[in-house]
N, C-alpha and C positions, 0 to 999 in steps of 0.2 A: 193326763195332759203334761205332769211333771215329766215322765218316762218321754212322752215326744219331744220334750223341750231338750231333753236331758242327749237325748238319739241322734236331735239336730246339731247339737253343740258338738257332737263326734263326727257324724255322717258329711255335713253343709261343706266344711273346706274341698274335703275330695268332692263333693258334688259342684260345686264351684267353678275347680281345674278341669278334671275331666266333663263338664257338660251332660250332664246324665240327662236321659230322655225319662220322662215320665212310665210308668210300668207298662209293658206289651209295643212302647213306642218304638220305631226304628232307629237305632244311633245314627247321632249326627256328629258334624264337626263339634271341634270342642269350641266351647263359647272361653273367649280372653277372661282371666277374672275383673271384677269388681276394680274400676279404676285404671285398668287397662284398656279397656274396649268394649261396645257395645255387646250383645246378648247378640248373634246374629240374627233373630226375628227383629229385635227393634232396631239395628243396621238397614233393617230392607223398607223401613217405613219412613215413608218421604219426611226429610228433616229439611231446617232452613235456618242461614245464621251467613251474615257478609262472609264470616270466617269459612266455616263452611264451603260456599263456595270460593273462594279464593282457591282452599284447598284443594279442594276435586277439580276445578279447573288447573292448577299447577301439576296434579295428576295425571288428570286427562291429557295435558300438553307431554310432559313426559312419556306416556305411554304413547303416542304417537308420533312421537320421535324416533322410539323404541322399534314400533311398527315399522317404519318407512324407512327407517336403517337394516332393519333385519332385511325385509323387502328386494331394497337396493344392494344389499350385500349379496343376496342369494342370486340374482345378475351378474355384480363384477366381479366376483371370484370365479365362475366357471369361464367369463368372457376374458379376462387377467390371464388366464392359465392358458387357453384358446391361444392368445396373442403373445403369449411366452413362447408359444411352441412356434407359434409363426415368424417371429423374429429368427429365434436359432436357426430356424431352416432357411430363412431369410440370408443370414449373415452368412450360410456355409456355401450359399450357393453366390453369393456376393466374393466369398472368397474364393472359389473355384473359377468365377469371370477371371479376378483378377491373376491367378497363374494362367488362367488360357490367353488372357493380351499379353503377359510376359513372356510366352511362347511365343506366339503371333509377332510379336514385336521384333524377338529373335530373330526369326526365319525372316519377315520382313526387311533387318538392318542385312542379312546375308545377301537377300535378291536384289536393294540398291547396291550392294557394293558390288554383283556380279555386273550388273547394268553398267556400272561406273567402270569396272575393269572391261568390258567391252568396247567402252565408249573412247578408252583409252587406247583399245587395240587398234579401232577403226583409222584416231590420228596418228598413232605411229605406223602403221602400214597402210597409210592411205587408201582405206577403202571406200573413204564421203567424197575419192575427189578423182574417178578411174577416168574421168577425161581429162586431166591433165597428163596421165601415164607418161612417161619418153616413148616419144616414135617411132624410135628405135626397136623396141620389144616386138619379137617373132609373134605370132599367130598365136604360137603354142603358148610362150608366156601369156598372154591376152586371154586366152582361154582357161590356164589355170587358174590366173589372178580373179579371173570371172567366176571362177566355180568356187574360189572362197570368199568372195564376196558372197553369194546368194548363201554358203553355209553361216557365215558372220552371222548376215543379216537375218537368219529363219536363229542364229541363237540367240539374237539380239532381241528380238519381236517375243522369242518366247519366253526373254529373262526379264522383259518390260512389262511383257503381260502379268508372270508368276509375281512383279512386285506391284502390280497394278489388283492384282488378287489379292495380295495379303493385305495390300493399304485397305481394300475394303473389307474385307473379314478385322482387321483389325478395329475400324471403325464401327462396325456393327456391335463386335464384340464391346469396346467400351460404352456405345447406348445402351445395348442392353444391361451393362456394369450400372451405369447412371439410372439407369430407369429404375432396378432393382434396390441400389443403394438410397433412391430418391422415396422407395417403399417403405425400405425397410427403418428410415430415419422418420415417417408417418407414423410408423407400425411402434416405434420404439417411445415417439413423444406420446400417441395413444396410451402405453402401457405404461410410461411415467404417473399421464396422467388419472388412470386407474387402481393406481399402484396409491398415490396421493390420496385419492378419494376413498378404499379400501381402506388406509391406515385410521382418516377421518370418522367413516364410520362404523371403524371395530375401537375410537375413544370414545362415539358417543354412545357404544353398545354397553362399552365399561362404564360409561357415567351413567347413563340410565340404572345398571343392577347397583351402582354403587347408591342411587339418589332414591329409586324407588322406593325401598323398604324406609325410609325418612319421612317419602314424600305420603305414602301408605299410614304412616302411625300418624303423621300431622293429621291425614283426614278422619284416624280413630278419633284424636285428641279433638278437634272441631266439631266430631258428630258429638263426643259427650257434653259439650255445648249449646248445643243445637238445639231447637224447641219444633214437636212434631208441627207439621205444617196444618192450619185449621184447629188448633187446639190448645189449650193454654199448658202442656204438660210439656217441660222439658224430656229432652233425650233420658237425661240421668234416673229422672223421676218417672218416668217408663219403665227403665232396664229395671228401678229397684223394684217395682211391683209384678214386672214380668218375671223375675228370679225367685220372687218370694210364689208366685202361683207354680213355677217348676220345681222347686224344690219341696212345697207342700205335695203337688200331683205325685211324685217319686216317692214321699217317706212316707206318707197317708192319701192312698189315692184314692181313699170312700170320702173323703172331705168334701171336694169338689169347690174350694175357693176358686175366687177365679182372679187376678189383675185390676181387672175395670171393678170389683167392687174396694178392692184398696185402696183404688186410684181417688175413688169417688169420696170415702174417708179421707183420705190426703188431701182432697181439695179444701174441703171442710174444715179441718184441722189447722191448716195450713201453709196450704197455697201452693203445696207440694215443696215445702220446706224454703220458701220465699215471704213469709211471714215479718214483715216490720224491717223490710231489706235487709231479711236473711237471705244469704245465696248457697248454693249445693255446688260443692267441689267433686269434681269427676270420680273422685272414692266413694262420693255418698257423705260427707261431711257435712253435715249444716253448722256456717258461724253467721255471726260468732255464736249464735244459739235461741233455741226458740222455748219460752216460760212461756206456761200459764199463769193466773193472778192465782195469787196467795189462798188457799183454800181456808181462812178462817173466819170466815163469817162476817167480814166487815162489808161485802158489796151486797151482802143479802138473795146473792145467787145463787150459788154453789153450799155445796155440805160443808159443813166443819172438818177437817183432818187433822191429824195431829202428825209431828214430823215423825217420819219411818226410817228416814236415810241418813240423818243427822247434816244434810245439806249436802250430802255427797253428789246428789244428781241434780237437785232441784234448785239449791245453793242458798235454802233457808234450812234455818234452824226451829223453829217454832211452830213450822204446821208444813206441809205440803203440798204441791201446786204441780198442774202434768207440764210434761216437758217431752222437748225434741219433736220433729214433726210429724210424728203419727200421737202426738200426746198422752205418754203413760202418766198413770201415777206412779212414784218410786215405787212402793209396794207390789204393784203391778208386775212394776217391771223385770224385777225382782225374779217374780214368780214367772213370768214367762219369755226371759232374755233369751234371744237367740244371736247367734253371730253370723253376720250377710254377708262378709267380705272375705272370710277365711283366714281374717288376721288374729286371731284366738280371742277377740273382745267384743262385747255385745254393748254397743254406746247406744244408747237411746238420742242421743244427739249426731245419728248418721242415718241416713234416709234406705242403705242397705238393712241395714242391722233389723231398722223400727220398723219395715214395711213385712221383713217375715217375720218379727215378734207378732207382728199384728195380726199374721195369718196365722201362726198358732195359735191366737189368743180368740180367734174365730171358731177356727177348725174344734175347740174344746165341746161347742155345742153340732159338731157335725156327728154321724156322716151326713151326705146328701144334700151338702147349702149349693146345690145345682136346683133343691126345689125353692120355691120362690117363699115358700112359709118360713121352714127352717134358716133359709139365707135372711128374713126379715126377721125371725127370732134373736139370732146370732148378732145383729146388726145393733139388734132392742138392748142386748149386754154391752155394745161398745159405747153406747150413752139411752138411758134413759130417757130417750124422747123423741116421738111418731112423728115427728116431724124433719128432728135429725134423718131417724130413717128412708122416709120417703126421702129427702134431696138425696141421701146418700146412693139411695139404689134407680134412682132419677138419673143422676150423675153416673151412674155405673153403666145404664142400657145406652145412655148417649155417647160414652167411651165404646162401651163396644161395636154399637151404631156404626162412629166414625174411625176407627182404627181397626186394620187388618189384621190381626198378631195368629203364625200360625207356627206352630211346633217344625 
């Protein structure tokens, strides 16, 4: 059992980091170490804490911004691009109106001023006015005057008509200028306003990736927090006894410890390191720290001991008393320190550290505490008393009763 203590104090860090599955199990993600983050099986079991949800709802709200931006983004970008292209073709054809009225207009100012110089011929050779003629004029004169009067007048009709054509073609053309420029000033405030909303939600694409992974570790930090919902065991005091039953399953997998029977000693012990308004720091830290009384014979309970540690754990001098909340004695502890956090120190006053001391200090009387003798045997060496035992393994079936923990 020293050689397993001795394997864990090597092996437990890197099992820690990388997340090792128990032997023949399929890998999984790695589990955050110790103090970072839940164990992801005890992630998945319903927690509850005001903090808590604040968190996951400040989550949830963010990732649904996230959603509905992405969303709407995957819309106005190919619609933006769409109406880009429709503009350019918009404006070239806006500009092609406007050289064909400036033709039109041309030809137009040519056909009033041919009108005008016509109009000008008629009163100098008076051709608006043939019955006034002199009476004097021969036959033949009368008859020429006659025959350019009707050519005037057939150039006159046709140069009235050609500017009576162009005023309309010119006016067509400028509706249809108008009607296209009155689009494309549509088309253009549309893509402004696409173009606005586009920029809008590629900063809230950026604020989301920038706030998520915050908003993510706050609801780690809240879960370690958190007390499973329906049962007295905090998040923390889950994860340490779930870690210590995976890291037994992987270094000794004939043990067969299991979680809910450490849990069930923790309670006992305890309170799962809540003992006399001790609290557990998301590392696994219990302060300010949890004694036992004095083991020297003054309350008539407990055995006599004599101090082992020189106060070092216990913080007397004179005898010894268990300590931290799975309750070694120094000696004990001594003999079966393992390190739960990965941080190279084995504290008996940290709820990682003592819940897998505790499973080694189990597993010494296994293999096989899967059978219900050997688990009650094992149980009989962490205190001397059938009554301890029964609450302990009482408490053990009702944790696992109520709590789903699966690899």
């Amino acid at each position: 059992m020293r050689r397993l203590a001795a394997a864990l104090a090597v092996l437990l860090p890197a099992l820690l980091v990388l997340g090792a599955p128990p032997a023949g199990a399929q890998a999984l993600e790695p589990d955050p170490a110790p103090g970072e983050g839940l164990s992801a099986a005890v992630a998945r079991v319903p927690l509850t804490s005001p903090e808590l949800t604040r968190a996951e709802d400040a989550l949830r709200s963010m990732q649904a911004r996230q959603r509905e931006a992405d969303e709407r983004l995957a819309e106005v970008v190919p619609e933006l691009a769409s109406l880009r292209q429709e503009v350019e073709a918009l404006a070239g054809v806006v500009e092609r109106r406007e050289s064909q009225i400036d033709k039109a207009a041309e030809a137009l100012d040519r056909a009033r001023t041919a009108v005008k110089q016509i109009a000008v011929e008629w009163f100098v050779t008076g051709f608006g006015a043939l019955e006034g003629l002199d009476p004097a004029l021969t036959a033949a004169d009368r008859e020429r005057l006659s025959h350019q009067y009707v050519l005037s007048q057939a150039a006159a009709g046709a140069a009235l008509a050609d500017q009576q054509h162009l005023e309309a073609h010119v006016a067509d053309l400028r509706a249809e200028r108008d009607a296209l420029a009155e689009r494309l000033d549509s088309r253009e405030s549309r893509a402004e306003d696409l173009e606005a909303e586009r920029v809008r939600l590629t900063r809230t694409l950026e604020e989301a990736a920038r706030r998520l992974p915050e908003l993510e570790s706050d609801v780690q930090l809240a879960q370690m927090g958190a007390r499973v919902v329906g049962s007295d065991l905090s998040a923390i005091a889950l994860d340490a006894y779930w870690r210590a039953e995976v890291a037994l399953a992987f270094l000794d997998p004939d043990c067969g410890i299991t979680w809910s029977v450490l849990a069930g000693i923790g309670r006992i012990e305890s309170g799962h390191g809540t003992y006399r308004g001790n609290e557990v720091a998301p590392d696994g830290q219990v302060t300010p720290g949890i004694y036992g009384p004095p083991l020297d014979g003054s309350t008539g309970r407990f055995a006599i001991l004599g101090d082992s540690d020189g106060g070092a754990l216990d913080k007397l001098t004179h005898t010894d008393r268990a300590v931290g909340p799975m309750q070694f004695i120094p000696s004990t502890w001594r003999m079966f320190a393992t390190d739960g956090t990965g941080d190279g120190t084995a504290d008996p006053q940290n709820l990682f550290d003592a819940a897998v001391t505790a499973a080694v200090y189990l597993c010494r009387k296994g293999p096989g505490l899967t059978d219900v003798t050997r688990l009650h045997a094992a149980v009989l060496t962490y205190n001397q008393d059938l009554e301890y035992v029964r609450r302990v393994l009482q408490g053990a079936e009702g944790y696992r009763a109520d709590i789903d923990l699966a690899r």
